[in-house]
C-alpha positions in Angstrom: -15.8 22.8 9.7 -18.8 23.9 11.2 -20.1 23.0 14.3 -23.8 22.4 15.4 -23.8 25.2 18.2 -22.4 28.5 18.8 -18.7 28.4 19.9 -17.3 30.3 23.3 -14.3 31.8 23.0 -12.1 30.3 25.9 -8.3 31.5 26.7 -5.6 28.6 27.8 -6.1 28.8 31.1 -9.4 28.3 31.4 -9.0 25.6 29.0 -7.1 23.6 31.2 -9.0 24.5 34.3 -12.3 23.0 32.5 -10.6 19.9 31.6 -8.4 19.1 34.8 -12.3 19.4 36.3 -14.3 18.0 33.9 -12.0 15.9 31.1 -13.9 17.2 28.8 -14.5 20.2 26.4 -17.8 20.8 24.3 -18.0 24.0 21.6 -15.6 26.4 22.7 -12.9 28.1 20.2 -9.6 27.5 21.4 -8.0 29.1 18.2 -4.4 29.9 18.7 -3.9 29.0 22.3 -1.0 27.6 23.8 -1.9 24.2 25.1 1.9 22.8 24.8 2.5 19.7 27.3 -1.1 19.8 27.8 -2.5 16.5 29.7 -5.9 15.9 27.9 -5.6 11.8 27.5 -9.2 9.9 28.4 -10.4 13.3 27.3 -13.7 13.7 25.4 -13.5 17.1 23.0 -16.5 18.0 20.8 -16.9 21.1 18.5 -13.7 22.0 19.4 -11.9 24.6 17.5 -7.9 24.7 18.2 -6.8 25.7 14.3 -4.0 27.2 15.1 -3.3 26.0 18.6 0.1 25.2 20.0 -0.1 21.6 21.1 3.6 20.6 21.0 3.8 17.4 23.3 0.6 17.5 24.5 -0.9 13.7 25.8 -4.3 12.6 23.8 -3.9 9.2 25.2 -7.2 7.3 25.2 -8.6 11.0 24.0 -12.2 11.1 22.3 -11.9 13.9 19.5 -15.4 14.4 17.4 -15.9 17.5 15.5 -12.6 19.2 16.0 -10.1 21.4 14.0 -6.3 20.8 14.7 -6.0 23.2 11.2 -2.6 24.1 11.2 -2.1 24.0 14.4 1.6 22.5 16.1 0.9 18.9 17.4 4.5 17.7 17.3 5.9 15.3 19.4 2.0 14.9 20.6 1.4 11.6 22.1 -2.6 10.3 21.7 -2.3 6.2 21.4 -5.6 4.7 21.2 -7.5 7.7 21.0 -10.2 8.5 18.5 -10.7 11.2 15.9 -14.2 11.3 14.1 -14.7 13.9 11.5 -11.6 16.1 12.7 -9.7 18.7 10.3 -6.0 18.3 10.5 -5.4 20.4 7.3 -2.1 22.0 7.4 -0.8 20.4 10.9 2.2 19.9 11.9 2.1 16.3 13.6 6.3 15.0 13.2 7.6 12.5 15.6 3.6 12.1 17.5 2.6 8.8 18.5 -0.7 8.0 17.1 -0.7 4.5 17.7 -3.7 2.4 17.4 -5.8 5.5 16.9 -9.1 5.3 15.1 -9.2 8.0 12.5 -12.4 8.3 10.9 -13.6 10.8 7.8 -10.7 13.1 8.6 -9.1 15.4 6.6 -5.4 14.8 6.2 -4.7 17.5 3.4 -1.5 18.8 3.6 -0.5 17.7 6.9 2.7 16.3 8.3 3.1 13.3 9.7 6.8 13.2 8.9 9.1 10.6 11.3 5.1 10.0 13.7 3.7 6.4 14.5 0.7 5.5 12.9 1.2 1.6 14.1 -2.2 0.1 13.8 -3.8 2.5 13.5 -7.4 2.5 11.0 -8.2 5.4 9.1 -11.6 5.1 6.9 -13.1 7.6 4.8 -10.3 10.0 5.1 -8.6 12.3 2.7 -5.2 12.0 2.0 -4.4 14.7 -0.6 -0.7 16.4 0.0 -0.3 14.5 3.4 3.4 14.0 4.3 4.3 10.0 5.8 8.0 10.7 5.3 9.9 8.2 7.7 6.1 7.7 9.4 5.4 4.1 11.1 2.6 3.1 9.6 3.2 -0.8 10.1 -0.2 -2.6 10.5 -1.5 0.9 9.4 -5.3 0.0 7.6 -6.4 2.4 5.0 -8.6 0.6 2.5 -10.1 1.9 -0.3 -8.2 5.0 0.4 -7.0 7.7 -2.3 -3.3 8.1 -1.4 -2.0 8.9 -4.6 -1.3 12.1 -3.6 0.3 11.5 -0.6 4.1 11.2 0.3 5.7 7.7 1.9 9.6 8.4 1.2 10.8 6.4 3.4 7.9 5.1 5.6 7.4 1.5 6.9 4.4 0.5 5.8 4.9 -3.6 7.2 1.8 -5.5 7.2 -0.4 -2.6 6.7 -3.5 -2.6 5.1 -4.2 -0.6 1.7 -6.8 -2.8 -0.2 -8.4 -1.7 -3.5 -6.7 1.9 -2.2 -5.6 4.5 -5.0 -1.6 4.5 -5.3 -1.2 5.2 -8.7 1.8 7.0 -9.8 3.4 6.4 -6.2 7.4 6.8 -5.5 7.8 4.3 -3.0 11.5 3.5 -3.4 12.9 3.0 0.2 9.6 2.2 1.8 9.7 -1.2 3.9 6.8 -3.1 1.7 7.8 -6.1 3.7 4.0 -8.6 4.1 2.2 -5.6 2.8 -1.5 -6.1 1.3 -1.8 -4.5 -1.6 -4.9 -6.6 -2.8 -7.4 -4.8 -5.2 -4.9 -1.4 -5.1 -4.3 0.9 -7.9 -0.8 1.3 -8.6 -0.5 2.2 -12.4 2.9 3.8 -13.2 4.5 3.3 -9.6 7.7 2.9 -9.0 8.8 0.1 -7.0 12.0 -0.5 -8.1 14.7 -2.1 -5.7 12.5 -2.9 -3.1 12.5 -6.0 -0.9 9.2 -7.6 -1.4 8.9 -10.5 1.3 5.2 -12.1 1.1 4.1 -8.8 -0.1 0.5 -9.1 -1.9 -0.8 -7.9 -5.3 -3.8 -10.0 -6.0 -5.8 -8.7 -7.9 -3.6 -5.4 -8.1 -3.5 -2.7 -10.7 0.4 -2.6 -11.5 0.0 -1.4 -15.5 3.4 0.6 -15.9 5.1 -0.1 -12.7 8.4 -0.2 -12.5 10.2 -3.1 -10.0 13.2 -3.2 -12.0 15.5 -4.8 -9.1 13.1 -5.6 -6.7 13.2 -8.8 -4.6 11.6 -11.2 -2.5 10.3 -14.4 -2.1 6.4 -15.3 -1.9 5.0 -12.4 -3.4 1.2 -12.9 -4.3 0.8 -11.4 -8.2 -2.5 -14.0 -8.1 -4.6 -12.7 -11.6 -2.4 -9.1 -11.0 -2.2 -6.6 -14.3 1.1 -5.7 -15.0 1.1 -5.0 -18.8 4.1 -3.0 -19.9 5.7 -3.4 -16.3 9.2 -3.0 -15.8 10.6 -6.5 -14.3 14.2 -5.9 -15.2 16.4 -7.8 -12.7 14.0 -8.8 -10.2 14.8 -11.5 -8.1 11.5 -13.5 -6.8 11.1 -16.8 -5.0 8.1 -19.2 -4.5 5.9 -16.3 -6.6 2.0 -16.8 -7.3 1.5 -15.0 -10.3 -1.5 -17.5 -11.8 -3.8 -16.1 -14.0 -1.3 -12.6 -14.0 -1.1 -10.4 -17.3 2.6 -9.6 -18.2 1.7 -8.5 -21.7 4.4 -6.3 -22.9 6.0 -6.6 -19.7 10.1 -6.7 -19.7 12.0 -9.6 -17.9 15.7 -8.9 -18.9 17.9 -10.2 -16.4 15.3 -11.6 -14.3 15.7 -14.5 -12.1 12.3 -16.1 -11.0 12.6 -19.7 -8.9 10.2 -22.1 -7.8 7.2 -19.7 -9.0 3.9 -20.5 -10.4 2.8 -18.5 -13.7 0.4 -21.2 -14.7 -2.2 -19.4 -16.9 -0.4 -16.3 -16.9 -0.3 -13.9 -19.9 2.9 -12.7 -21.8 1.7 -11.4 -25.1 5.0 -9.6 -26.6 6.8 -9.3 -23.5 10.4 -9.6 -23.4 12.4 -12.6 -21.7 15.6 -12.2 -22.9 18.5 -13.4 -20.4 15.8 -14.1 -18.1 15.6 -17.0 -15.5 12.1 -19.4 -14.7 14.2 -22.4 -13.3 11.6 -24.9 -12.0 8.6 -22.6 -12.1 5.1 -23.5 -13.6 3.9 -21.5 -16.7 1.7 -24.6 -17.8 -1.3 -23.1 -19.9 0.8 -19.8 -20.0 0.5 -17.5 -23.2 4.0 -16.8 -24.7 2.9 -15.6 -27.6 5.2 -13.2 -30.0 7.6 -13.3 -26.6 10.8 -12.6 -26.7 12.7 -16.0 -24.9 16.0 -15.4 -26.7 18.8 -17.0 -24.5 16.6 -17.1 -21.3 17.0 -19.8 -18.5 13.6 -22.4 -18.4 15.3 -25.6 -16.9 13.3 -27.4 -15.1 10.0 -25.0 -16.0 6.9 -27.1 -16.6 5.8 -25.5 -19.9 2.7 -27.8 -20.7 0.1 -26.2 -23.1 1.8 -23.4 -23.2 0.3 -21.0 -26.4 3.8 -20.3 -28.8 2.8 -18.4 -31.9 5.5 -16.7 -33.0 7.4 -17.3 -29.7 11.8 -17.1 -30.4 13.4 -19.4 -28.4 17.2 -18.5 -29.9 19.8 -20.2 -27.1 17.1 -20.4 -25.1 18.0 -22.8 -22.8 15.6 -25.8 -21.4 17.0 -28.6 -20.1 14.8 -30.3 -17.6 11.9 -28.7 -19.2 8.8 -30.3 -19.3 7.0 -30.2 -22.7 3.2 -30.3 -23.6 2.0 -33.6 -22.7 -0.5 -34.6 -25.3 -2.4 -36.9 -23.8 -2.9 -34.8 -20.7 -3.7 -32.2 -23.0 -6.7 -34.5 -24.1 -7.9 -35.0 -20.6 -8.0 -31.2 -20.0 -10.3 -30.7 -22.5 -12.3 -33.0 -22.6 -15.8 -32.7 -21.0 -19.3 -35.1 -21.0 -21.4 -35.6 -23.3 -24.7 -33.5 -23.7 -27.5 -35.8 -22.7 -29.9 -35.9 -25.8 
């Protein structure tokens, strides 16, 4: 980072001197110093250079940070809720168990930092760069980080309720033990992730990216899949309730063992997928393309399979009691459409 003007070199003490006077620091290097337990909430810093810096428990509350460098510096157990961080370098910082609630983070660079065990709850971070950044066990519920590239950073563990990650890059991602619970996924990337086992309560894919991704045992009830890509996905023994996967594309995708209730997969594409042993009791695949799929022995009671498309579909033992066929003459009506005025 460079700043606009010359930097003074200032030592700790005078550090704290100018802020318990002023609240405010403006281009001075404070590289290395030992600011640890340092009160500098409702503090403005600008051009401020503390790469380095020991700032282990320091209070940021309500803190204005523009310009600055926490590069490697110690900021564990920091507290700065509600404070703001515009174009600031936390490269290589050690931030584990800070509160950073409802902070503002904008166009800052993460990269390689830890935020293992902090609290990021609601807090926003746009434009910034993710690349190596630890969440580990973070709090980053109501966290909003659209459009993001975080395919390179680590959530083991993290809670990541209600937060915000539209049309964000999470492809590849392990998030096995991550709380995913009303998550918006809308728009996201997530080719290849891995997903599996995880409780998925009114968490939301529309739209999403989810080519590869393995949920094999993952559950939930009103998870949004609303015109979601999930081609050669990995549904194994997932559990859903009151789904919305309309207009989704399955193709390729495997269902064995799955048990989906009360769901709606009208319009939805299975081309080849497998749905053996699976379970669709009283969902809506009406319009749905089953095409070359595999249905042997699985569970459709009570499904509505109107207009479904079933070229070479195998229904062996399939069961289907309850199941509404194509009605023809509703069939007629949906297709049919006014005459062209001569």
């Amino acid at each position: 980072m460079s700043p606009a003007n010359p930097q003074t070199r200032m030592d700790a003490d005078d550090a704290r001197a100018a802020l318990a006077s002023t609240r405010r620091l403006d281009d001075v290097d404070l590289s290395g110093a030992d600011l640890s337990g340092c009160d500098l909430s409702g503090c403005r810093l600008t051009h401020v250079t503390l790469a380095g810096a020991n700032l282990r428990e320091a209070r940021l509350d309500d803190a204005d940070c523009r310009a600055v460098s926490f590069a490697g510096a110690q900021l564990e157990r920091m507290t700065a809720t509600q404070a703001r961080f515009e174009d600031v370098d936390w490269s290589g910082a050690n931030v584990g168990a800070a509160d950073l609630s409802f902070a503002a983070f904008d166009r800052c660079d993460f990269t390689g930092a830890s935020f293992a065990g902090a609290r990021l709850a609601r807090s926003d971070a746009y434009g910034c760069v993710h690349v190596d950044t630890d969440y580990t066990k973070a709090d980053l519920s109501r966290w909003t980080a659209p459009q993001s590239d975080l395919s390179r950073a680590r959530f083991a563990g993290a809670s990541l309720v209600k937060a915000f990650v539209r049309g964000s890059n999470l492809n590849g991602q392990d998030l096995r033990g991550c709380d995913l619970t009303m998550t918006m996924f809308d728009g996201a990337q997530l080719q290849n992730a891995n997903l599996a086992g995880l409780l998925l309560d009114r968490t939301s894919f529309v739209g999403a990216q989810l080519q590869g991704a393995v949920l094999r045992g993952a559950r939930g009830q009103y998870v949004g899949l609303i015109e979601a890509a999930l081609k050669l996905a990995d549904l194994g023994d997932t559990h859903f309730d009151g789904v919305d996967a309309t207009g989704a594309d399955f193709g390729g995708a495997k269902f064995d063992g799955a048990c989906w209730t009360r769901s709606v997969l009208s319009r939805s594409v299975f081309l080849a997928a497998t749905l053996a042993s699976a379970r669709f009791n009283d969902c809506d695949l009406s319009h749905a393309d089953l095409s070359g799929v595999d249905c042997s022995r699985a569970d459709f009671s009570g499904a509505n399979l109107h207009a479904t498309v079933q070229q070479d579909t195998r229904w062996s033992g399939a069961k289907l009691d309850g199941a509404r066929q194509t009605d023809p003459v509703l069939a007629r009506a949906e297709q049919w459409q006014p005459r062209r005025a001569k």
